[in-house]
BASE-464034 format. One record per atom (N, C-alpha, C, O): x, y, z; residue in one letter. Coordinates in steps of 0.1 Angstrom, whole numbers, padded with zeros to 4 digits, always signed. Layout:
<fidrens>
XYZA/...
</fidrens>
This chain:
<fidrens>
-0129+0002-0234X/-0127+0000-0219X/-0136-0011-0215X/-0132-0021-0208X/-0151-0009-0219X/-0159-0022-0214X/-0154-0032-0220X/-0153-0041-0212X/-0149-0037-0232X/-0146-0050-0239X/-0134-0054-0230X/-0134-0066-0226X/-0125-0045-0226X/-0112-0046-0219X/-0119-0057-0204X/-0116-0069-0201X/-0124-0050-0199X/-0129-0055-0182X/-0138-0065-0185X/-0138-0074-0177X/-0147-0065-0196X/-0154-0080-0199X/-0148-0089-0200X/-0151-0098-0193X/-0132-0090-0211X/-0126-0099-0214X/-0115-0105-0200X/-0111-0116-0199X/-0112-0094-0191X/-0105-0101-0179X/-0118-0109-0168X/-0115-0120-0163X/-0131-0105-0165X/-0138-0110-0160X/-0140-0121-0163X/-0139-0130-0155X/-0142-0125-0180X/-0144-0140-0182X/-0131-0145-0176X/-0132-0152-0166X/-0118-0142-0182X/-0107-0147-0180X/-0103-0152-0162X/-0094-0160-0157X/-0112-0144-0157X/-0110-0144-0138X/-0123-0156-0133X/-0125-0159-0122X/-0130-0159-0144X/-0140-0164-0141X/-0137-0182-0140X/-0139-0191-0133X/-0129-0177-0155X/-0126-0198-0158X/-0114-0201-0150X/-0112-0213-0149X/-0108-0194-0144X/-0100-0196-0131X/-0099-0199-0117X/-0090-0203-0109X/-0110-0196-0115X/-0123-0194-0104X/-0116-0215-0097X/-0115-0226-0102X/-0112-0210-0085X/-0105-0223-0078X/-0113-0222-0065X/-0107-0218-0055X/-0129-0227-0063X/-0137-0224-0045X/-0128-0230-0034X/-0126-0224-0023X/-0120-0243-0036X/-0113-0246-0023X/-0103-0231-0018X/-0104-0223-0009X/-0094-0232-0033X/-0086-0218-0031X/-0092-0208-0026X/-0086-0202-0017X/-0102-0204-0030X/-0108-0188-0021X/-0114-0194-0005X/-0115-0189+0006X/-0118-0203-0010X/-0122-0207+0012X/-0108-0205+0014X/-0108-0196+0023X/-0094-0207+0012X/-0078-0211+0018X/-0082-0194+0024X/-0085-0191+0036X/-0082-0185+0010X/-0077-0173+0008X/-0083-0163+0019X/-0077-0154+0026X/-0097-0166+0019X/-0109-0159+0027X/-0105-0161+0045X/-0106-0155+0056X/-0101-0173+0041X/-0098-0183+0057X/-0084-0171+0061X/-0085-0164+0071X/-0075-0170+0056X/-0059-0163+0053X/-0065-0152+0056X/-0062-0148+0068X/-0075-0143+0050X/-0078-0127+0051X/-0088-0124+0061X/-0095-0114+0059X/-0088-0129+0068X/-0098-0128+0079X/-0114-0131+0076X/-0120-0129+0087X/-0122-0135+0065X/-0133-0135+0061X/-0136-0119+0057X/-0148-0117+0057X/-0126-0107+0053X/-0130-0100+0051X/-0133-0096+0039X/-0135-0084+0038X/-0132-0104+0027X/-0131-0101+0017X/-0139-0117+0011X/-0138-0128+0016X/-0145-0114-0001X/-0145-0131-0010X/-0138-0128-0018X/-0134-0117-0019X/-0134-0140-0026X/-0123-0147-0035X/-0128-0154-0044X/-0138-0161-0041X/-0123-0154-0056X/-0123-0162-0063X/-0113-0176-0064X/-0114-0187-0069X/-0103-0172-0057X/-0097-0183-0053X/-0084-0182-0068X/-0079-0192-0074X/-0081-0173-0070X/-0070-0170-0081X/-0058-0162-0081X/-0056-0150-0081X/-0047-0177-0079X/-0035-0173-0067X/-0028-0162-0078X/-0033-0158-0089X/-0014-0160-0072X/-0008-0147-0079X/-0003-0148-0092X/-0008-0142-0101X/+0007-0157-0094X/+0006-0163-0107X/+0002-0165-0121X/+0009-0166-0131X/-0013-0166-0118X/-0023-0167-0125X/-0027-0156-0127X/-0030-0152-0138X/-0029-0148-0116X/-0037-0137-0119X/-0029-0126-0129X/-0034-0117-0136X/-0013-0129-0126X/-0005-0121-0130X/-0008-0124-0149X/-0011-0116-0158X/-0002-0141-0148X/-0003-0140-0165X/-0015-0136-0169X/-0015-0135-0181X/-0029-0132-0161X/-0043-0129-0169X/-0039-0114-0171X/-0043-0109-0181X/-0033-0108-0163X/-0030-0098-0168X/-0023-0093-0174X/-0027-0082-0179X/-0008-0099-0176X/+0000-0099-0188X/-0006-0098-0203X/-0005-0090-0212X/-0014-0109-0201X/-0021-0112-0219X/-0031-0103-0222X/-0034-0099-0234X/-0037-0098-0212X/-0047-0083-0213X/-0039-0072-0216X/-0040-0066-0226X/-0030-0070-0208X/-0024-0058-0211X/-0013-0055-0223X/-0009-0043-0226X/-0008-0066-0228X/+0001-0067-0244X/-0016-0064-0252X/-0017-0055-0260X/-0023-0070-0249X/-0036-0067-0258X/-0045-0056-0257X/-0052-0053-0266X/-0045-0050-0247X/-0056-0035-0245X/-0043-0028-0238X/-0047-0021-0229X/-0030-0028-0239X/-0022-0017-0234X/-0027-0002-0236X/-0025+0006-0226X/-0032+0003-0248X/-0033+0018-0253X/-0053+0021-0243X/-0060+0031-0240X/-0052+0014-0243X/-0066+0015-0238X/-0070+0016-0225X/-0080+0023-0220X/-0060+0006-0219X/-0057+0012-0198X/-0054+0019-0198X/-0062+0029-0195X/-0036+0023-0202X/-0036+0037-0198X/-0044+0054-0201X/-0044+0065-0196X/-0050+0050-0211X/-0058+0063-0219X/-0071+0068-0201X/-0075+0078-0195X/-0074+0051-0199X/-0084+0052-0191X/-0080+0045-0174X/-0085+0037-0166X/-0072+0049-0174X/-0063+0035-0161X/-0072+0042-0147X/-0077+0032-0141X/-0074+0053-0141X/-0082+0058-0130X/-0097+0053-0131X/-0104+0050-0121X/-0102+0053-0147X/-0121+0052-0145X/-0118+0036-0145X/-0128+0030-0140X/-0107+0026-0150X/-0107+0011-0146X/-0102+0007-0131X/-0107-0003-0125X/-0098+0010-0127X/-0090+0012-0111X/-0104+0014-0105X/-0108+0005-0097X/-0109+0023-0108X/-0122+0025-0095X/-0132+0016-0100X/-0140+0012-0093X/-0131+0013-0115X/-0142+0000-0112X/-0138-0015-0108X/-0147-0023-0103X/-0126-0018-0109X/-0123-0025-0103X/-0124-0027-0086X/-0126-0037-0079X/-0121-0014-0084X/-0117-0013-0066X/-0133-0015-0063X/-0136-0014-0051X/-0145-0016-0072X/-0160-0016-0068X/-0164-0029-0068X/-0174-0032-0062X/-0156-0038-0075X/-0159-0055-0077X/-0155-0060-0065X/-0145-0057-0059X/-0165-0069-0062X/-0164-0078-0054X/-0154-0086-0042X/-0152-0086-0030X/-0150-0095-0056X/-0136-0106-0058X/-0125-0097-0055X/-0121-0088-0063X/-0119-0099-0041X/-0107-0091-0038X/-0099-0092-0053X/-0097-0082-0060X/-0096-0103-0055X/-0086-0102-0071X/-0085-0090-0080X/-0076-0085-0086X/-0101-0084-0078X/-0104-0076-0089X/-0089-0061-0082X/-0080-0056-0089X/-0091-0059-0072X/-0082-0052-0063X/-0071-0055-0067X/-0064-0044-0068X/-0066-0065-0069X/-0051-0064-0070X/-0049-0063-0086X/-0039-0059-0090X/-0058-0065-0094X/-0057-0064-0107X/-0055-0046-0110X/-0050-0042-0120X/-0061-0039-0100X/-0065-0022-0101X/-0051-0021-0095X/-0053-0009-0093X/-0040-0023-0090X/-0028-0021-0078X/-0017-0030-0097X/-0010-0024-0104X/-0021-0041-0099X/-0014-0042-0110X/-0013-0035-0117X/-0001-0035-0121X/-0023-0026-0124X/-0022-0013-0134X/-0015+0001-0130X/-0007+0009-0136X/-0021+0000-0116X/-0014+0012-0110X/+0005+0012-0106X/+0012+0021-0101X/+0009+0000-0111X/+0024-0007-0112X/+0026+0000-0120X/+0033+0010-0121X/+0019-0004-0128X/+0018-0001-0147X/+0022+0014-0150X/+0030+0018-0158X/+0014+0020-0144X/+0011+0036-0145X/+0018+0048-0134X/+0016+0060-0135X/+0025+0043-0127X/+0033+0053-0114X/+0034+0065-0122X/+0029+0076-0119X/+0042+0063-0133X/+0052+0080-0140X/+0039+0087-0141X/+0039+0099-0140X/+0026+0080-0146X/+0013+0090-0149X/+0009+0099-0137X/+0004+0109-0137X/+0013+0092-0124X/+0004+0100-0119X/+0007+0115-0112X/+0017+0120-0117X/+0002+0122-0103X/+0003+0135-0105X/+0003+0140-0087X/+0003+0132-0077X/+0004+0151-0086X/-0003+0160-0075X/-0015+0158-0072X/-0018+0155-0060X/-0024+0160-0082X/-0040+0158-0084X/-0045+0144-0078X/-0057+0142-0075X/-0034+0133-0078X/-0041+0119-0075X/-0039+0120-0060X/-0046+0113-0053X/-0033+0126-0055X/-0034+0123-0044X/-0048+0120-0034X/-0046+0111-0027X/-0062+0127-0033X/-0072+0126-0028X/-0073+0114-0035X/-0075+0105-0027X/-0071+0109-0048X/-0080+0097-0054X/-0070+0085-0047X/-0076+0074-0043X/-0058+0086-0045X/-0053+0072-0034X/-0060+0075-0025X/-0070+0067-0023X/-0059+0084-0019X/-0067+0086-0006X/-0078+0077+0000X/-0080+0071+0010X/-0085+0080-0014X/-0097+0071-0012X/-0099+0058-0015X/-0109+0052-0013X/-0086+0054-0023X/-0090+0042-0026X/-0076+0037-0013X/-0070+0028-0018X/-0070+0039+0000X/-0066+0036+0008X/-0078+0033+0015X/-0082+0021+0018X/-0085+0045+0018X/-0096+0038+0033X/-0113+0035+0023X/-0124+0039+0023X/-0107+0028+0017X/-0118+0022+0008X/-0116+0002+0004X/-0109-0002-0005X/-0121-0003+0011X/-0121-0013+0013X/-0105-0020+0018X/-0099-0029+0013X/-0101-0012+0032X/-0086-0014+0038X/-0083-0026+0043X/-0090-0033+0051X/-0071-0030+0037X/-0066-0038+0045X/-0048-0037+0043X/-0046-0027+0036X/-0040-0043+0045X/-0029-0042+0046X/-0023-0049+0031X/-0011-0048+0027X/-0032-0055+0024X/-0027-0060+0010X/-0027-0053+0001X/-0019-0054-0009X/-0038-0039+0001X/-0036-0028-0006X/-0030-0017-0005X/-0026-0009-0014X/-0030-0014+0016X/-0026-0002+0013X/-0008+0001+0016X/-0002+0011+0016X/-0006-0012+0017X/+0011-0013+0022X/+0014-0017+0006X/+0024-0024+0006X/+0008-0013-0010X/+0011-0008-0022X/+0008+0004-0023X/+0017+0012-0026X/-0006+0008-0021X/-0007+0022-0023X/+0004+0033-0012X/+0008+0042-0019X/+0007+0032-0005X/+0009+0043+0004X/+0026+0044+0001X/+0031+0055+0002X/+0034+0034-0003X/+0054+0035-0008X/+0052+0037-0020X/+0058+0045-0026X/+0042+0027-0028X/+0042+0030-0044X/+0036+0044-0052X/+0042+0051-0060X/+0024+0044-0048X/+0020+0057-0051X/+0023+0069-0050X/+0027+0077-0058X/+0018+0068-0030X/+0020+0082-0025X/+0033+0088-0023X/+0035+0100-0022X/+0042+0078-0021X/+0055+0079-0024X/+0061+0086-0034X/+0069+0095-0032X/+0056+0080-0047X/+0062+0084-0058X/+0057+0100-0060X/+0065+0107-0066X/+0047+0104-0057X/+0035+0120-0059X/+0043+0127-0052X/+0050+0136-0056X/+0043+0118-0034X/+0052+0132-0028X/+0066+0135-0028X/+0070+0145-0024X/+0073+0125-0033X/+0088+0125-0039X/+0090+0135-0049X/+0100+0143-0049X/+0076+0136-0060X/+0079+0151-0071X/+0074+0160-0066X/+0073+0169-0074X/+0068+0163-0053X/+0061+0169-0049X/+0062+0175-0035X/+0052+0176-0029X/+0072+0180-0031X/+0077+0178-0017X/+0071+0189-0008X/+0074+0188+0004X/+0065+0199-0012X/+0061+0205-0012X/+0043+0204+0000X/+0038+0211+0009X/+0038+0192-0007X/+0027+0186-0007X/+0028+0173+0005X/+0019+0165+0007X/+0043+0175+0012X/+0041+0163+0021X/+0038+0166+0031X/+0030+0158+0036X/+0041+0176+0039X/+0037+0185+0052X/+0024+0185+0052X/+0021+0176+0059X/+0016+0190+0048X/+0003+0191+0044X/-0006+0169+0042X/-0015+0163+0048X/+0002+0167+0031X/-0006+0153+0031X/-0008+0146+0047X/-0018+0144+0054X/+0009+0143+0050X/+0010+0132+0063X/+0006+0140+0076X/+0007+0132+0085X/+0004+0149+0078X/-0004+0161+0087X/-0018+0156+0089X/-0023+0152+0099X/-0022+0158+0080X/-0039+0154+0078X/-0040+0142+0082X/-0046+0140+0093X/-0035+0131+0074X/-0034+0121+0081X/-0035+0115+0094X/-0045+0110+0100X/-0019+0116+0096X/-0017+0110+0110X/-0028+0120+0121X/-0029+0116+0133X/-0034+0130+0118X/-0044+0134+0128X/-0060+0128+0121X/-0070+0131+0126X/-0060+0120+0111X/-0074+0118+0105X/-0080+0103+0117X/-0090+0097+0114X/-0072+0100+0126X/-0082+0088+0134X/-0080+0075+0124X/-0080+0064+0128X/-0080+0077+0113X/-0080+0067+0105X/-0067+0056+0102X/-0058+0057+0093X/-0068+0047+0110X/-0054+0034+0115X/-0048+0034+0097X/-0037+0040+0096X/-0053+0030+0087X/-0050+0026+0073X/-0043+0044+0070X/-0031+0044+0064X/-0048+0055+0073X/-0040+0068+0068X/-0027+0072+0074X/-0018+0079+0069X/-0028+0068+0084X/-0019+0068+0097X/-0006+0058+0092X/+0006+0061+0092X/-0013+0048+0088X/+0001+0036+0089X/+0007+0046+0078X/+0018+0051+0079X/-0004+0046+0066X/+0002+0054+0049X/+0013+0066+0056X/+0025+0069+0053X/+0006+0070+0064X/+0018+0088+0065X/+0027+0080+0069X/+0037+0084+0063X/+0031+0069+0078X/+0048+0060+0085X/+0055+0056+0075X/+0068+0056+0074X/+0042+0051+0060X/+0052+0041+0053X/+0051+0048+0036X/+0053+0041+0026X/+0049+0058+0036X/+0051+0063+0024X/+0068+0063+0018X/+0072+0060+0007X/+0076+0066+0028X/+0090+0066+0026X/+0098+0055+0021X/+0109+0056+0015X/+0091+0040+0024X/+0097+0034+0029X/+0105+0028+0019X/+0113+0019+0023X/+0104+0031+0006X/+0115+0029-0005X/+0124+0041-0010X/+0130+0042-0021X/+0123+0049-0001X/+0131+0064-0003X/+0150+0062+0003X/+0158+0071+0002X/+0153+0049+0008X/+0165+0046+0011X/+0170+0061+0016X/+0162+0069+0022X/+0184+0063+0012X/+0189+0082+0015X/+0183+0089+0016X/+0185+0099+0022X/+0172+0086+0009X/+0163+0103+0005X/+0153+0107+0016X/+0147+0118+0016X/+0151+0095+0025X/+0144+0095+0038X/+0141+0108+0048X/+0149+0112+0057X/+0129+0115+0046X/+0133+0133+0056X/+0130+0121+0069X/+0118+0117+0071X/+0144+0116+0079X/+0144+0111+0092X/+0138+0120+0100X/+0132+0114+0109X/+0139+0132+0100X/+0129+0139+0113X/+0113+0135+0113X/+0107+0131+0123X/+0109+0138+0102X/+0097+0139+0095X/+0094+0123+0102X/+0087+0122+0112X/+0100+0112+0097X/+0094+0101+0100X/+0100+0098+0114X/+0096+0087+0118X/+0107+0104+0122X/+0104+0098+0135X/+0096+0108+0144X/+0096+0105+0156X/+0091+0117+0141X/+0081+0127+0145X/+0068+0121+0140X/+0059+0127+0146X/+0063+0112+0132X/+0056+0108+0129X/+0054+0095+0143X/+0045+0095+0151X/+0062+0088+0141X/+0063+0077+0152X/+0056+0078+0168X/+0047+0074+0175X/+0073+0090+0167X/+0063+0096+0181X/+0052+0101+0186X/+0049+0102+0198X/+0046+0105+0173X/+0030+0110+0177X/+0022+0101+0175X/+0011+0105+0170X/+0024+0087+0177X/+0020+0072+0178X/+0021+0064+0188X/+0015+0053+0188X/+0032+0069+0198X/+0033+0065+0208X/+0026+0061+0222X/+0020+0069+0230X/+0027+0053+0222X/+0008+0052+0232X/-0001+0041+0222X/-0009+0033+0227X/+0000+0043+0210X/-0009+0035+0201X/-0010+0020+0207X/-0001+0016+0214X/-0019+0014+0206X/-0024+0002+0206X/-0026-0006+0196X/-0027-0018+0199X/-0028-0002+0182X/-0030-0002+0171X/-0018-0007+0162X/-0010+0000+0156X/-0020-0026+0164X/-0008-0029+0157X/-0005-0030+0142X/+0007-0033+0139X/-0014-0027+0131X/-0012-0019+0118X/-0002-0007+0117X/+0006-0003+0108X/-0006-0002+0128X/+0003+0009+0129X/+0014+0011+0142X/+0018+0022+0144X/+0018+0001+0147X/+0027+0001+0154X/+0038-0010+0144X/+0050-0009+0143X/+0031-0020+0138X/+0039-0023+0129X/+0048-0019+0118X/+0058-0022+0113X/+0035-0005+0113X/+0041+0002+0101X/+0054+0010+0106X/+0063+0013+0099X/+0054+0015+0121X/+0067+0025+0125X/+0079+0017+0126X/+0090+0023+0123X/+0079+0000+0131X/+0090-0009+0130X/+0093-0010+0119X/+0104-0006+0117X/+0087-0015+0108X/+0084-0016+0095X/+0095+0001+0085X/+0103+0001+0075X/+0091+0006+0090X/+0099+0017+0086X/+0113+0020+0091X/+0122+0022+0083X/+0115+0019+0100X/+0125+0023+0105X/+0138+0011+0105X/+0150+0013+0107X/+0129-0004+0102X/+0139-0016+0097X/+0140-0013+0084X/+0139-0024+0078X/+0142-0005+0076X/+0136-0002+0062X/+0150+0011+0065X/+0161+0013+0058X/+0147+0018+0075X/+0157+0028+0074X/+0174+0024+0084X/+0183+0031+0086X/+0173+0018+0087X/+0183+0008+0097X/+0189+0006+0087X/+0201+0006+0090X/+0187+0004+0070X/+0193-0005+0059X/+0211+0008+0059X/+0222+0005+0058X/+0202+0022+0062X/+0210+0029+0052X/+0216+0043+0065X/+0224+0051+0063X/+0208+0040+0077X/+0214+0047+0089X/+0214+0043+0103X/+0209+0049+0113X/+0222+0028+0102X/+0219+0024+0115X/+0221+0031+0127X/+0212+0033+0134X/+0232+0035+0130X/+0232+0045+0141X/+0217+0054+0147X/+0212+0055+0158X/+0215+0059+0135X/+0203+0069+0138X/+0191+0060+0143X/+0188+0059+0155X/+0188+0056+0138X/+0179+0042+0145X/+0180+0035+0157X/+0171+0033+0165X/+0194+0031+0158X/+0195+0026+0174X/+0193+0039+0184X/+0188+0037+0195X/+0198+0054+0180X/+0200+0064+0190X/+0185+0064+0194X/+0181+0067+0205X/+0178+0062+0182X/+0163+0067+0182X/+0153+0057+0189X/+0142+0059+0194X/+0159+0047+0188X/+0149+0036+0196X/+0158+0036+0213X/+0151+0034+0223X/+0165+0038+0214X/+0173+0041+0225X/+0168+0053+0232X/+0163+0053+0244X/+0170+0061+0227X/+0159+0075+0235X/+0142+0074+0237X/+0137+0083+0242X/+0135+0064+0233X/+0121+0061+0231X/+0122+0050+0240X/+0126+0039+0235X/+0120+0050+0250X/+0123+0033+0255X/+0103+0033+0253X/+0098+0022+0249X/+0095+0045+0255X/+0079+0041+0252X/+0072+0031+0243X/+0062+0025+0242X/+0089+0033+0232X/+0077+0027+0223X/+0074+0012+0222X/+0080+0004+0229X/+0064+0009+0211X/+0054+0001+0216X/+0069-0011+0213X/+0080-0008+0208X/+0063-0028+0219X/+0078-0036+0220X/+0078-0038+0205X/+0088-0036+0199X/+0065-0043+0196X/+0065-0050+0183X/+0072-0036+0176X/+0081-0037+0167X/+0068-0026+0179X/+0079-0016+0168X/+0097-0019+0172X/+0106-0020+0163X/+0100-0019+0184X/+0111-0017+0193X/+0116-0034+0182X/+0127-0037+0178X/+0105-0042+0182X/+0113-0057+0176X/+0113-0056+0161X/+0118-0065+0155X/+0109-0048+0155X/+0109-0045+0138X/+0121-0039+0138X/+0132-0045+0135X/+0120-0024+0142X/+0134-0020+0144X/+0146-0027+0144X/+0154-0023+0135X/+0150-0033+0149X/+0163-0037+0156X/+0161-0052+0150X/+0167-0059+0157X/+0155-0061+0140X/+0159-0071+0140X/+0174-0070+0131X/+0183-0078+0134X/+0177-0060+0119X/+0188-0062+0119X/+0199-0061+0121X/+0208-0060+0112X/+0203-0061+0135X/+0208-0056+0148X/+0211-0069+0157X/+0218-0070+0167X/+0204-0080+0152X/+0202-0090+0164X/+0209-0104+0154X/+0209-0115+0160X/
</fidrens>
């Protein structure tokens, strides 16, 4: 595992572009540094790592994820979100606290709009049991990044969508100011427009409260 993350560090190192991470830093609000190593690149450094240490991520893919998610270089982040691509069928019931934390653990919308459809998605899809309880806690946790996660966990569930559940979610957002999460309820619900338009217009139609940027997510494919 250490030879594994030594050999992508070098490999993230001789890549290292400073104009590009001023672009990148400038793009992300200054909330993060960069090494300045667009997607591309970062992707084939990961390709050639992982044909070459494949048996060795997955054996250990959670203890490299969290040391990645501890590095610096936003990259290192998306390299931990690339594995976790890698690994969905692995994960369990049990991960759920560990997204958890790696959602409101260095948040922004580049990680947790993967973690929250790809992951927690996929857990509470085998797990349905465990959604009542997860997006509960949540959307009452204060926390803008857990909140958006409980709107957009679905949002690759097409049919399979529980529509009460997610516009009950919405509405206990209404009032928000908080455009992460007034985006993520437009964001959803243009996402569910794909496969129930009706239900969507009735629903933004009985809400005239909600916020306009959700009301304009909604309905763009409508316009």
């Amino acid at each position: 595992m250490e030879e594994w993350l030594e050999a992508l560090e070098l490999m993230m190192l001789e890549k290292k572009d400073e104009k590009k991470a001023l672009q990148m830093e400038a793009y992300m609000k200054g909330l993060f540094p960069y090494y300045g190593i667009t997607a591309p690149v970062r992707k084939d450094i990961f390709r050639e790592l992982w044909l070459a240490g494949k048996n060795t991520v997955q054996e250990n893919f959670r203890d490299i994820v969290n040391i990645l998610w501890d590095k610096k270089a936003r990259e290192y982040q998306y390299v931990a979100n690339d594995i976790l691509k890698k690994q969905l069928k692995a994960l369990t019931a049990e991960d759920i606290d560990w997204i958890e934390s790696l959602i409101t653990k260095k948040s922004w919308w580049d990680t947790v709009d993967f973690l929250s459809p790809s992951c927690i998605g996929i857990i509470l899809k085998s797990n349905p049991t465990l959604v009542e309880p997860t997006v509960n806690k949540w959307v009452k946790s204060g926390n803008k990044w857990l909140i958006r996660s409980s709107i957009l966990f679905q949002l690759k569930y097409k049919h399979d969508v529980d529509i009460d559940l997610l516009f009950r979610l919405i509405v206990s957002q209404i009032g928000s100011k908080e455009f992460f999460i007034n985006k993520a309820a437009g964001w959803s619900l243009r996402q569910l427009a794909r496969v129930e338009p009706e239900q969507v217009k009735q629903f933004v139609n009985q809400h005239p409260n909600l916020a306009n940027l959700t009301k304009r997510e909604a309905l763009k494919h409508f316009i």
